[in-house]
N, C-alpha and C positions, 0 to 999 in steps of 0.2 A: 504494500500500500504506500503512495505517495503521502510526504508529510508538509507537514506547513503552507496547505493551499490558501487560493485565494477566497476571499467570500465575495459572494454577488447574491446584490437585493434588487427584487425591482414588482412588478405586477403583471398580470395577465391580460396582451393588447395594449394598445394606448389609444383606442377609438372608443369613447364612451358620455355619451352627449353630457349626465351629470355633473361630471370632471370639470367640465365650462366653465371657470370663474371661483371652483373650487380649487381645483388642482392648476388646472391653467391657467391666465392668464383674463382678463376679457379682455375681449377685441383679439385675441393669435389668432389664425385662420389655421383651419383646420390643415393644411400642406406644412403646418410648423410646427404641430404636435410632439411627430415623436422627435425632432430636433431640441425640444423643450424638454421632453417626460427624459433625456439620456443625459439632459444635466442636472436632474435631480434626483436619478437611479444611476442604479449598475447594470443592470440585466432588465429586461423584458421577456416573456413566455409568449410567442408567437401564438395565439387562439387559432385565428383566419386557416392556417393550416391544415386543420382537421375537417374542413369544409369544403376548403378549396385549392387546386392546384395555382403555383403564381409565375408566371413568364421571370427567366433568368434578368432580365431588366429590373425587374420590382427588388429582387433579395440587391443586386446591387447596387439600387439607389437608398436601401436599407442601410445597408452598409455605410455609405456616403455622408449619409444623414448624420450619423450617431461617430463618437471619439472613439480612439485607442481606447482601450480597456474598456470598451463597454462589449456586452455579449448576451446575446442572444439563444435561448433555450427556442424548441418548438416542437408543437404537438404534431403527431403523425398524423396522416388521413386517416377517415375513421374507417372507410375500405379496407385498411391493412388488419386494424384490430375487432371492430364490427363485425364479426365469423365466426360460427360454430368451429370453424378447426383451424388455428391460427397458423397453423404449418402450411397450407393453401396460400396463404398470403404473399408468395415472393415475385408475383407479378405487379401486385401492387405496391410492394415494397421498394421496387427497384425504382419505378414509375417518381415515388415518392422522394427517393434521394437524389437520382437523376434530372429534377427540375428546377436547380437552378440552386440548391444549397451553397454549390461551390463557390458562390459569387460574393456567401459573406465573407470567406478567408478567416480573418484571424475573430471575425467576431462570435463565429460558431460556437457556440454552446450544444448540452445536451439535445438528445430528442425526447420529448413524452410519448411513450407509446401508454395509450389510456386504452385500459379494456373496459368492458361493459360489465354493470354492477354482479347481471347474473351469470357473468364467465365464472363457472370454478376452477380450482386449482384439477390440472391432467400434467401428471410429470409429463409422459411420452410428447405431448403437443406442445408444452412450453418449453422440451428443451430442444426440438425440432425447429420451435420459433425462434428463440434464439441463435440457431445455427442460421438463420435468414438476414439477420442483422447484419449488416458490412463495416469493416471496421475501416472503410474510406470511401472517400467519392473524388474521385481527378487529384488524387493527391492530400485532400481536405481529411483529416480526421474526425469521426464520427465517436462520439459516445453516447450509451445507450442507457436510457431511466425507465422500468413499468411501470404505469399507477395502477396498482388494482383495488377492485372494491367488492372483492367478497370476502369472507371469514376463512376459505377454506384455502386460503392462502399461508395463512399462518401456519407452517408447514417450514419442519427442519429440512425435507427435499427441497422442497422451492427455494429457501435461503442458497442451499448448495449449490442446486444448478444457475443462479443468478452470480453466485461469484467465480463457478468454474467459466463463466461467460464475461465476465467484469460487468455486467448488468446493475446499477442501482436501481433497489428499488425504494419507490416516491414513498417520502412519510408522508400523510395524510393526518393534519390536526383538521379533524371533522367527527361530529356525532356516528355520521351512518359509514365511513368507510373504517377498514382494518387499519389501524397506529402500528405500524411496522417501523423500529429500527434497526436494521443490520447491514453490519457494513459489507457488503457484498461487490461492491467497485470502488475505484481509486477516485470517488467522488461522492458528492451529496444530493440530493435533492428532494427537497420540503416544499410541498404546498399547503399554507396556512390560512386555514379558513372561518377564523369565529371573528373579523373584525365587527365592530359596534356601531350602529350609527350615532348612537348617543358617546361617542366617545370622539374625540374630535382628531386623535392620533388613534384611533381606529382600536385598539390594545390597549389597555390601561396600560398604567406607564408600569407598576410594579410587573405586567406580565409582558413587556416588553424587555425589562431588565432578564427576566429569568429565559427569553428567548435569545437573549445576546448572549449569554452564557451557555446556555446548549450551540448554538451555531460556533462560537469560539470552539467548543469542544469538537465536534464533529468538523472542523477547519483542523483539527491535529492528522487528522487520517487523510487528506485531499480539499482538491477543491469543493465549495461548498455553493449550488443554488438553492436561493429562497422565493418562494412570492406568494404574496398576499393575492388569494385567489376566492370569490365569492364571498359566502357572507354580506356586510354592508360593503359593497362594492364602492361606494361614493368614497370610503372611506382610506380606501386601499393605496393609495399615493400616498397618505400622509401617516399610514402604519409602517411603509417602506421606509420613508423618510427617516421615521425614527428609528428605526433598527440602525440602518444605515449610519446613522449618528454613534449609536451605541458601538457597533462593531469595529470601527475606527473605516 
């Protein structure tokens, strides 16, 4: 395992009309968002991805947009993980890497491959799906994060074959999914979901201090992504924010 990574905070998208004058600006026009939303984060979790394919122009005016050291995580199509048998998937898989990742270069971050709540745990098909993973595209290095949301994940195989694969898999601070932390790859990645709308940094501050210190912790073993995803969404830049502050 890699030691002393980096940490990166940021949110899920940066297109979100209530953001307007919250998080943003009034009066940015919406072509200067995510130019604004990468000087006040580190990372971003590409959403639009799991929806929709994007022309090699678009990831690298992404890129263009946003500073050195900023980085970009992004969820899979849901064609790859959306299937009864995830091992089927390498048609869509390839499609998936192939369109234009390579153009962010150094801002690449992880991918989310998000299964569906009622996928269960199948050794033979998850580690079949794993074997589909590519550990590059035109040179670009590829790391690879599950989020899954069923219980029967919890499972000492499933840990195994996620780190015979270097696979993280996603914690999940949420009521309905599995709280998994194991270090299964030379990285992290948390998606945090109970922001507050009655809170104005989204986290109270006492549970924003005890998340700075698990993130420092889980920063000794690799890199480390975070993002504040759902819950009060309104909220979620300025629960970034804070952390961000805290982590140094």
């Amino acid at each position: 395992m890699a030691k002393s990574g980096k940490i990166f905070v940021g949110i899920g998208g940066w297109t979100f009309e209530p953001w307007r004058g919250v998080f943003y600006p009034e009066g940015l026009t919406h072509k200067k968002e995510l130019e604004y939303a990468a000087t006040k984060l580190t990372s971003i979790e590409i959403n639009g991805t799991y929806y929709s394919s994007f022309k090699p122009a678009s990831w690298a005016k992404w890129r263009e947009e946003t500073p050195e050291g900023f980085v970009f995580s992004m969820k899979a199509s849901r064609f790859c993980t959306n299937r009864r048998q995830l091992a089927d998937a390498a048609e869509s898989i390839q499609r998936f890497v192939n369109q234009g990742l390579v153009e962010l270069k150094g801002r690449a971050g992880p991918i989310n491959w998000q299964l569906a709540a009622t996928k269960k745990f199948d050794a033979e098909d998850i580690g079949n799906f794993f074997k589909l993973l590519p550990k590059e595209v035109g040179g670009l290095r590829l790391r690879h994060a599950l989020e899954v949301r069923n219980e029967t994940f919890k499972d000492k195989t499933f840990y195994d074959l996620a780190r015979k694969h270097n696979v993280a898999i996603i914690f999940a601070d949420d009521d309905t999914f599995p709280e998994i932390d194991e270090p299964t790859a030379d990285f992290t990645y948390a998606r945090l979901m109970r922001s507050e709308e009655t809170v104005k940094s989204g986290y109270k501050p006492a549970d924003l201090d005890k998340w700075a210190k698990r993130v420092k912790a889980w920063a000794k073993r690799g890199d480390v992504f975070v993002y504040f995803i759902s819950g009060a969404k309104v909220r979620n830049p300025a629960a970034a924010q804070a952390l961000i502050e805290r982590v140094g």
